[in-house]
N, C-alpha and C positions, 0 to 999 in steps of 0.2 A: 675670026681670029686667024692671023693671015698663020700659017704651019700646021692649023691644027689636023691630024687626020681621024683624029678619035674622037670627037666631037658630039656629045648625046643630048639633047634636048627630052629635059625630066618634066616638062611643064610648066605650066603658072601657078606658081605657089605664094599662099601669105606668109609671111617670119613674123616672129614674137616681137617689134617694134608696130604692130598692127597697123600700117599706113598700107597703101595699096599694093596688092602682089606684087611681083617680079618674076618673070620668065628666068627658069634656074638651067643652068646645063654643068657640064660632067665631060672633065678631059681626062681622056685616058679610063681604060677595059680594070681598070682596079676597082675592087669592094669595099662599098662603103655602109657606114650604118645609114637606116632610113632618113628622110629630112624627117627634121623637128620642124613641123607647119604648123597652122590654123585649119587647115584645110578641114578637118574633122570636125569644125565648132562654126558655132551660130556668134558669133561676137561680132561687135561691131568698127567699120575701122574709123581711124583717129586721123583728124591731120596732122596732130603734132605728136613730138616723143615725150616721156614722162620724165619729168624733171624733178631730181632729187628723190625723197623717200625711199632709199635704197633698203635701211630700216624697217620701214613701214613693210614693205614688200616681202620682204625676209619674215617679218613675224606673223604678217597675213598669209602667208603660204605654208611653212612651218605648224600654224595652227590648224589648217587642213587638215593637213599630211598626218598629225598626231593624232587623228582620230574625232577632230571640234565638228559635229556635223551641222551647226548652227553657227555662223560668224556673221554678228551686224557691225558692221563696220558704222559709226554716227559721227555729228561732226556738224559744224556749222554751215548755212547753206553755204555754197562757193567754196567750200574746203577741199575740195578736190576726190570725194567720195568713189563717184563714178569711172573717172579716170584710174584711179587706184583699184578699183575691182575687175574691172577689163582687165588691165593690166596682171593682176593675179590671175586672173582666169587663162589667160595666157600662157604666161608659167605652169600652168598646173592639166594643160590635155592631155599630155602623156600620162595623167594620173585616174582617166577615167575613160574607161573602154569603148564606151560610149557616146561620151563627146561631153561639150561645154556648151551651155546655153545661154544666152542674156536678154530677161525676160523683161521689156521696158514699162512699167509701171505708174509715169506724170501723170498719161492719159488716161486712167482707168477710174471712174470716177466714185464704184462700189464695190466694197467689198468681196460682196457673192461674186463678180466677177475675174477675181483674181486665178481661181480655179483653172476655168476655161483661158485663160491666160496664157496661165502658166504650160500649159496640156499644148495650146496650141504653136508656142515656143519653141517645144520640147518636139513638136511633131510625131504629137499621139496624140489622141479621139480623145483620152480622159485621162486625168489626174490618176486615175487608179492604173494607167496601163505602165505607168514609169515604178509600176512594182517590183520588175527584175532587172531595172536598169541599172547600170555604173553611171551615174553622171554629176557634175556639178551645175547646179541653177543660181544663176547670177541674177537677183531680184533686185532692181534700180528704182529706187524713190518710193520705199513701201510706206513712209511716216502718214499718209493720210489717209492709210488704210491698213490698221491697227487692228482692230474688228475684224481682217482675216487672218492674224496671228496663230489661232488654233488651229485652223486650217493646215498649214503648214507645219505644226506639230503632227495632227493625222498623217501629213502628208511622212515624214522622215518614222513615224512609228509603221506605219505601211510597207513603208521601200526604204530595207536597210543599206542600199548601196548609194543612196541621193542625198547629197550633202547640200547644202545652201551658203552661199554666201549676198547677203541683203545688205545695200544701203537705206541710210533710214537717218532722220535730223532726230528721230528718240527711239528709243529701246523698244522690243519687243514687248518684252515680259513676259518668256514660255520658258521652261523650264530648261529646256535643253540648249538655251543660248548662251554662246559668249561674246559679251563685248569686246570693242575694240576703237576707242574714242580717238577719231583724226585730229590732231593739233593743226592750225599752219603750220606755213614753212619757216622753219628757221633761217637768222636772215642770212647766210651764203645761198641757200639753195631758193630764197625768193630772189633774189638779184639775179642770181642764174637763171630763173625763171622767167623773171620781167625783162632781162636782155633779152633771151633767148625768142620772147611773145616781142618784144618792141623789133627787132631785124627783121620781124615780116616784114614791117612799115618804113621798117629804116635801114639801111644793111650797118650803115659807121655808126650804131650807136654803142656807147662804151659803158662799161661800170663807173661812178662817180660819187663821189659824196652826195650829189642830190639825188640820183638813183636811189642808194641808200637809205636814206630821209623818206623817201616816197614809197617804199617796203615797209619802212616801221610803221609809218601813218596809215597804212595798210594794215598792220596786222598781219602781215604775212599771206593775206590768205588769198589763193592762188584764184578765185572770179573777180575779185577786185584789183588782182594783180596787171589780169591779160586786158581788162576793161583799159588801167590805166596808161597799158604799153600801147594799145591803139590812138591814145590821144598825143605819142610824139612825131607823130607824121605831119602833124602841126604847131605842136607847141615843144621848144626843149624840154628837159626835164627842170632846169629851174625855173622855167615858166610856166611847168606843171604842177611845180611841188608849192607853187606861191599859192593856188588855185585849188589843195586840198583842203584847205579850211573847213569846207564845205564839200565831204565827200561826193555824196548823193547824187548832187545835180551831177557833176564829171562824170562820173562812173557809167555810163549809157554807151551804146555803141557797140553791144555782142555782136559777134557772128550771125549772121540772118538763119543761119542754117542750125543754130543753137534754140532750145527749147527758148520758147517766149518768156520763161520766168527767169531765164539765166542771162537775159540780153542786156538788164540793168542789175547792178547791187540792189537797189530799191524791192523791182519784183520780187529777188533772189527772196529778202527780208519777209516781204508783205504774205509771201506762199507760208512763210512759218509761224508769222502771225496771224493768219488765214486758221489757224488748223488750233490753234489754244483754243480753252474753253475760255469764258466768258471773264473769269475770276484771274484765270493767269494771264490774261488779256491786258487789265487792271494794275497787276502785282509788275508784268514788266514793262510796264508806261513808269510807273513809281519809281522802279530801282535807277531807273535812267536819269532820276536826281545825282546819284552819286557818281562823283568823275575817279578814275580809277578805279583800288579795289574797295570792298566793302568786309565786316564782319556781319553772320547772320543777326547779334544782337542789335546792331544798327538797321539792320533790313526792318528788324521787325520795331523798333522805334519808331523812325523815320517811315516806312512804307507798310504798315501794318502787314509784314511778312509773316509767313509760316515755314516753319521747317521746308512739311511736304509741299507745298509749292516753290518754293526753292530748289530744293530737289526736282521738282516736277519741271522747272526751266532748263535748269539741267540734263537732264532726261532731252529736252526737245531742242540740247546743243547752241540756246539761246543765254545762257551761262556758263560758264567755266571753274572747278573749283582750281585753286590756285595753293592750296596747302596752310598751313597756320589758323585753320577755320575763317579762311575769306574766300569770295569769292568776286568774280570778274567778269564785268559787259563788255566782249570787243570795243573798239571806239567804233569803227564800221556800223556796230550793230544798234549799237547805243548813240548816234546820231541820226536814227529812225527813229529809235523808243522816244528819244525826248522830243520830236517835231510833234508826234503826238501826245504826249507828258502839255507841252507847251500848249497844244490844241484843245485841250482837253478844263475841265472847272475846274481840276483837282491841281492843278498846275501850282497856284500862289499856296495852298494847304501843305502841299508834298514839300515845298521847297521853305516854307517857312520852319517846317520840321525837321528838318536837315540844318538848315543854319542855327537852330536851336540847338540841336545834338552836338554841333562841332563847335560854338562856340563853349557849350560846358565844359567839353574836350580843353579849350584849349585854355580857359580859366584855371581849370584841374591844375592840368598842366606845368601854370607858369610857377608855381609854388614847388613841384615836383620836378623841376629842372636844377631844381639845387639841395635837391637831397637827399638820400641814399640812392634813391631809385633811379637818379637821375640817367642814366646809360641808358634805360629802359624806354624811361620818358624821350629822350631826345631819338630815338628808333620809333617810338609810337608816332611821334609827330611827324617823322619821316615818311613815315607809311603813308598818313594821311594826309600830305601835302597838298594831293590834287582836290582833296574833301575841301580843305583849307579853303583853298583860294577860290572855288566855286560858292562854297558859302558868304567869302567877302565879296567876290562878285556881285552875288544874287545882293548882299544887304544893299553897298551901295549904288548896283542899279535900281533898286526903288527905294533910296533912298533916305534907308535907313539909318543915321548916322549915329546913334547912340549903338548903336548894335556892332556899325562896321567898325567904331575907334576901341569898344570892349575889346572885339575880337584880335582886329591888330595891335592894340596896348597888351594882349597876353601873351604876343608870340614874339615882344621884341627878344626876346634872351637868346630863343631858338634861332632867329634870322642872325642874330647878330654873332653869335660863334661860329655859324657855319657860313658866314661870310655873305652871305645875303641882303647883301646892303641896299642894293640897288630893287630888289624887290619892295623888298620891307617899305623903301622909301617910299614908292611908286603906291602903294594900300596906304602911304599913314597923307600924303599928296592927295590922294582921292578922297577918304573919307573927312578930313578936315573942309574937302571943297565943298563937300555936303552944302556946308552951312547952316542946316536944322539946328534946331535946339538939344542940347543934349545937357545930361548930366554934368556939374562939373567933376565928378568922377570918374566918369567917362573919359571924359575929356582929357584931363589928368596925366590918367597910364599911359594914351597913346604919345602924349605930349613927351612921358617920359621914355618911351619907346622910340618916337621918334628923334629925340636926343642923343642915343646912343647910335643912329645911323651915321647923324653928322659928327660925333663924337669922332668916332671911327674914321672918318675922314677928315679929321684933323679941321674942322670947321669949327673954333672955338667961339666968336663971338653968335652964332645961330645956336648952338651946343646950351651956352648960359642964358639965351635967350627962354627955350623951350624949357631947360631947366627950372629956373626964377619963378615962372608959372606954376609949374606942376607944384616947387616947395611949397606954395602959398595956398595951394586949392590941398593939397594934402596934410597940412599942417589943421588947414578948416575942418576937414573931415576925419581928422583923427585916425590917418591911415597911418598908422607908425610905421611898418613894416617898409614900404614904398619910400616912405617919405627920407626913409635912413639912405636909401638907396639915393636918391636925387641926392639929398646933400651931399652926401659922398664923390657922386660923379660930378656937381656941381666946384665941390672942391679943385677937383683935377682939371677944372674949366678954366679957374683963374691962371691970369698973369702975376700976381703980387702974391709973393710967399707968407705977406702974415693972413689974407686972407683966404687962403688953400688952409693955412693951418687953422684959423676959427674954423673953417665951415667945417674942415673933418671935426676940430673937437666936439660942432653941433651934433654934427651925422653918429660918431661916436657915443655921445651921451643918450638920442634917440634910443638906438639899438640896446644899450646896455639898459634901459628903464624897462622896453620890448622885450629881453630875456633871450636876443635872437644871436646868438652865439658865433653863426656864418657872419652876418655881418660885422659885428663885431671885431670877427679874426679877418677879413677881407677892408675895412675903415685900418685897423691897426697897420696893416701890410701896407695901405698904400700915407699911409703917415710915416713909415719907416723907410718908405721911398725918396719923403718929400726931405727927411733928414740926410739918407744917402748922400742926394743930389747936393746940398749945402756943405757936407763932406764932414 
């Protein structure tokens, strides 16, 4: 520094952004307080800076500081665990006289050995000698060695000044821990994330609406973020975002210098499925039936679920609860579960129980859309949308067409208020291409469901086409109920005003024989319309 005369060189010091030291110096004979370094800790450095969880950070150090001498930080693999306890650990060396430790734990393959581990970490002879230490132990990837949990309870009832902070994909279960469950990122601080990891590769890459897109499809969660950011040094993001369909295969490509199970999303998965027993193994192959969220009662329907193993998934951050009693399979995590759901005998059982379940849902349902409960109803089916349409998937990709026209003949009411036209159509298009033999009951509701798609788009001659049918198969089968409803909308189909007006008086006399009151007062309404109009 060209004027300087007072120029002191303090050394190479690490700073709390933990990337490689820096040579520090000191202008000018004034008094300063000490550097806040690393220099006193055993942590390890990071190439990159921590993005986002400022939160997170704040309540993992806070919970320290107030005395928590046990904090498992858990969380799905690739959540960013690791990175978040470094980083705490960081923050917190001024707070142990002793120093900060980070005790690395993938490779330790038993138990009994975490001991000696941990000792030699800590740089002492034995786990008993860190008896009058001040220090914090940062224990990384303890979940497949659970069985040394008491260990580590001996260890904090021994040496009241040693605090732990443990990642772990499930819970301890000692008494003196507290949880601390890592969500993802939320999506500003994944986008900041995924730019920030894609400018290794690329320096002009920008925030985007496909950027965007390729965070949610993620899940947020930051090993599948950084996987994805390495693949635009080849591909843009809208020709990466076209290519997540199919997470899995993409996602490859870690850092060489990254443990081997973090190099793929895949591994990431397979270490946490590696480590269930036998039974939860089973239970999360099954729940990977359900797309979105799920309730426990459906778990246990559909995948012969149990509480505690639900819980038990939970625990190992391979679930999520999600509040309202549902809970939730990343899609990350849950396009592994089903590769092998699909691999597995149990595949056509699991999913025939599922399209079972949703379609009683949605039979319930189509009756309970027009009647007190209805606000209810049309939120329940909201929820279960993604259920929906996996279940009509699965019928008519094999082929089920009695099954797939029940289930979209029940949800025309739902598609069609919420303006869902173009779906609706697209389910009642498929399953009529079937072909099979079905019901003409079956057949019927979708016919009438799918009348009110083209209804709605003002397609009157298709409208009385599908109409004409359904009157004739429902009139055979003595469906009153339905059948008022077709006449009614068949009404409004006509061009010639005496025959709008027969067919309401039909539709009209239907319902009143039915004792069905809604109808009734909805045939009258639109008969008071049809006089409006004549003035």
């Amino acid at each position: 520094l060209t004027g300087a005369h007072d120029l002191y060189d303090l050394g190479h010091h690490r700073l709390r952004d933990l990337t490689e030291g820096e040579r520090i110096y000191q202008i000018g004979d004034a008094t300063f307080p000490p550097l806040k370094t690393l220099d006193r800790t055993e942590l390890p450095v990071t190439a990159t800076p921590l993005v986002g969880r400022a939160r997170e950070l704040r309540e993992l150090t806070e919970a320290l500081r107030e005395g928590n001498r046990l904090v498992t930080v858990t969380g799905a693999g690739g959540s960013g665990k690791t990175r978040l306890a470094v980083q705490v650990a960081a923050e917190l060396t001024d707070d142990f006289a002793d120093g900060v430790f980070f005790v690395p734990l993938a490779g330790v393959s038993d138990p009994i050995l975490v001991e000696p581990t941990v000792a030699r970490a800590a740089g002492v002879p034995r786990v008993a000698d860190l008896r009058e230490l001040d220090i914090l132990l940062v224990l990384d990837n303890l979940e497949h060695l659970l069985a040394a949990a008491g260990t580590l309870s001996d260890l904090l009832a021994q040496a009241p000044k040693v605090k732990l902070l443990v990642t772990s994909r499930a819970q301890l279960r000692v008494s003196a821990e507290v949880e601390y469950r890592l969500e993802p990122l939320p999506e500003p601080d994944a986008v900041a994330f995924f730019v920030e990891r894609a400018r290794a590769v690329r320096r002009d890459l920008r925030a985007d609406d496909a950027v965007r897109e390729i965070c949610r499809r993620l899940d947020g969660l930051p090993l599948a973020l950084e996987l994805a950011a390495s693949r635009v040094k080849v591909l843009d993001p809208p020709l990466l975002l076209d290519r997540l369909g199919s997470r899995l295969p993409m996602l490859t490509g870690g850092s060489r210098d990254a443990p081997e199970r973090q190099q793929t999303l895949r591994a990431t998965i397979e270490w946490s499925y590696a480590l269930l027993e036998k039974e939860l193994q089973t239970l999360f192959r099954r729940l990977s039936v359900f797309s979105g969220s799920f309730s426990l009662d459906d778990a246990e329907r559909a995948a012969a679920a149990t509480f505690d193993d639900v819980a038990a998934l939970i625990d190992w951050s391979l679930l999520k609860p999600i509040g309202e009693g549902r809970f939730l399979m990343l899609e990350t995590i849950r396009e592994y579960a089903y590769e092998l759901l699909e691999r597995s005998d149990e595949h056509g059982q699991i999913s025939e129980a599922h399209l079972e379940l949703f379609l009683e849902l949605a039979e319930e349902a189509e009756r309970e859309l027009v009647g007190p409960e209805q606000v209810r109803w049309y939120e329940r089916l909201n929820v279960e949308q993604d259920n929906l349409r996996a279940a009509l998937a699965f019928a008519c990709a094999t082929g089920d067409g009695e099954r797939a026209l029940r289930l979209a003949g029940s949800l025309w009411r739902f598609w069609w208020n919420r303006g869902q036209l173009d779906e609706g159509q697209r389910w009642y298009d498929g399953a009529f291409a079937l072909g099979n033999p079905v019901s003409p009951p079956a057949r019927a509701r979708a016919l009438l469901g799918a009348s009110h798609m083209s209804e709605a788009r003002g397609d009157r001659e298709r409208t009385r086409g599908l109409l004409e049918e359904a009157v004739e198969i429902f009139r055979s089968a003595g469906d009153s109920w339905r059948l008022a409803i077709a006449l009614a909308h068949l009404a409004t189909a006509q061009s010639n005003r005496a025959e709008e007006l027969a067919l309401n008086q039909q539709a009209l006399q239907v319902a009143q024989a039915d004792g069905d009151e809604r109808n009734v007062a909805v045939i009258l309404h639109n008969r008071g319309y049809f006089m409006e109009e004549d003035g």
